[in-house]
C-alpha positions in Angstrom: -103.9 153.7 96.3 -101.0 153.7 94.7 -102.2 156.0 91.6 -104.1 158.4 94.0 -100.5 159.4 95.3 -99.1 159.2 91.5 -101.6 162.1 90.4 -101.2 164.1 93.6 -97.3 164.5 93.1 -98.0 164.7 89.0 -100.5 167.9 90.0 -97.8 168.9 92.6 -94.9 169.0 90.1 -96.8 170.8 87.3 -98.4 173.5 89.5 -95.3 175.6 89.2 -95.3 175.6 85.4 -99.2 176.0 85.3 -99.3 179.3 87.8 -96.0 180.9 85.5 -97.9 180.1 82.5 -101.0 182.0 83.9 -98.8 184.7 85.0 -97.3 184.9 81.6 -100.8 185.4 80.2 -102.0 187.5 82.6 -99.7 190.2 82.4 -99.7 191.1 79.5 -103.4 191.4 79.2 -103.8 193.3 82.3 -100.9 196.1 81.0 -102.8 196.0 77.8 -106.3 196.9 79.3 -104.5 199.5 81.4 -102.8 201.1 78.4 -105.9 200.9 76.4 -107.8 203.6 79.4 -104.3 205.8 79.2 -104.5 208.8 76.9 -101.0 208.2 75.7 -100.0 209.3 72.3 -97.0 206.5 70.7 -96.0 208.3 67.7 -95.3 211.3 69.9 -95.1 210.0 74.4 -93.4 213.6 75.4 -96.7 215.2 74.2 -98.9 214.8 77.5 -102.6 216.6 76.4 
């Protein structure tokens, strides 16, 4: 019984560091699909065609 509550206040404490981790991966990968439909030009970002 003991080690049931053990792992349930183990899963508790990491589930902070797990969903900021995720967030940290999502991001990025979300502003990198959204960039990738954009018709943005880097060398020159005034020029809007």
């Amino acid at each position: 019984m003991a080690t049931q509550n053990t792992r349930g206040l183990a899963r508790l404490m990491m589930a902070p560091s797990v969903i900021l981790l995720l967030v940290w991966m999502i991001v990025p990968l979300s502003m990198t699909l959204w960039f990738s439909f954009q018709n943005y030009n880097l060398l020159n970002p005034g020029n809007v065609s």
